[in-house]
Structure formats: structure tokens, C-alpha cells
N, C-alpha and C positions, 0 to 999 in steps of 0.2 A: 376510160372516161372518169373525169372528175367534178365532182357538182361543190360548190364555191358559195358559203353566203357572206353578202357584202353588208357594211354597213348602208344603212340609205344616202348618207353623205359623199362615201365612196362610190356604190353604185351610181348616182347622181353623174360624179365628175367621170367616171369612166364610160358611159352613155353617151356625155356630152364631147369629150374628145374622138369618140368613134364616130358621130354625127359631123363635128369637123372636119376627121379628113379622110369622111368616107370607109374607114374599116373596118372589121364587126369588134367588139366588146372578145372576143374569142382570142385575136390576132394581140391586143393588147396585155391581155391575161396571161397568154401564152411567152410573151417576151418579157414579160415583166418578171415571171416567175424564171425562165431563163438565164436572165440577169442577175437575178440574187441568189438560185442555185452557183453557178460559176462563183459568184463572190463568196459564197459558205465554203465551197471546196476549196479557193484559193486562203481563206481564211482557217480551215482543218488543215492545210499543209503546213502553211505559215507555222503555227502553232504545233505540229510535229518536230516542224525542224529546229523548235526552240526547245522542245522536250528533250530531243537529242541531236545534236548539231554534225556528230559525226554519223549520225547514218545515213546520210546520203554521200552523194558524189563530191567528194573534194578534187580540187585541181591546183596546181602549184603553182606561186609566183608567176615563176618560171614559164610554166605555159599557158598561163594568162599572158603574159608580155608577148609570148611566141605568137598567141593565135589574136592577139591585140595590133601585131607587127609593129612590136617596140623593142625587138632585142638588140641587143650591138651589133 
């Protein structure tokens, strides 16, 4: 469980689009926060892999072209 204080402006607008299309203030909250967790984690990768570029998976030319089906 997590309890959330909004501004009134925000609470406002997030009242008012749950009243439009019908779905609770919860269903919003919950996707919204969703959406910007995924974005922080793709954002923490990102910025690993520029910390160090070879620690992850490298693949060759070579089998880029293979698995692209561009070889000769």
C-alpha cells in the first residue's frame, strides 16, 4: 500500500480525467507510475552501458549481417 499526496492542481486534473473515462484515480496512478519506473530502468541501463561499454554482450559485424540476412 501506498498513500500519494498530490498537489490540488494535480489532484484536480487526475479526478477529472478518471470522471471522463470512467476509471478510478488508482488505475491512473498506478500506470503512470509504471511508465516512468520502466523509463528510470531503461535510463539506469543506458547510462551503465556508457559507464562501460564492454560489459555487456557484444556481437560481431559479422553476425549482425548473418542474423540481419545480409551475408554474401
Amino acid at each position: 500500500m501506498l498513500a500519494v499526496r498530490l498537489d490540488p492542481d494535480l489532484e484536480a486534473r487526475l479526478t477529472a480525467v478518471a470522471k471522463r473515462t470512467g476509471r478510478s484515480k488508482s488505475y491512473y496512478a498506478r500506470e503512470a507510475l509504471r511508465e516512468k519506473i520502466e523509463e528510470l530502468e531503461d535510463i539506469a541501463l543506458l547510462e551503465e552501458a556508457l559507464r562501460d561499454p564492454d560489459a555487456g554482450k557484444t556481437v560481431s559485424l559479422e553476425e549482425v549481417m548473418k542474423r540481419l540476412g545480409l551475408e554474401d
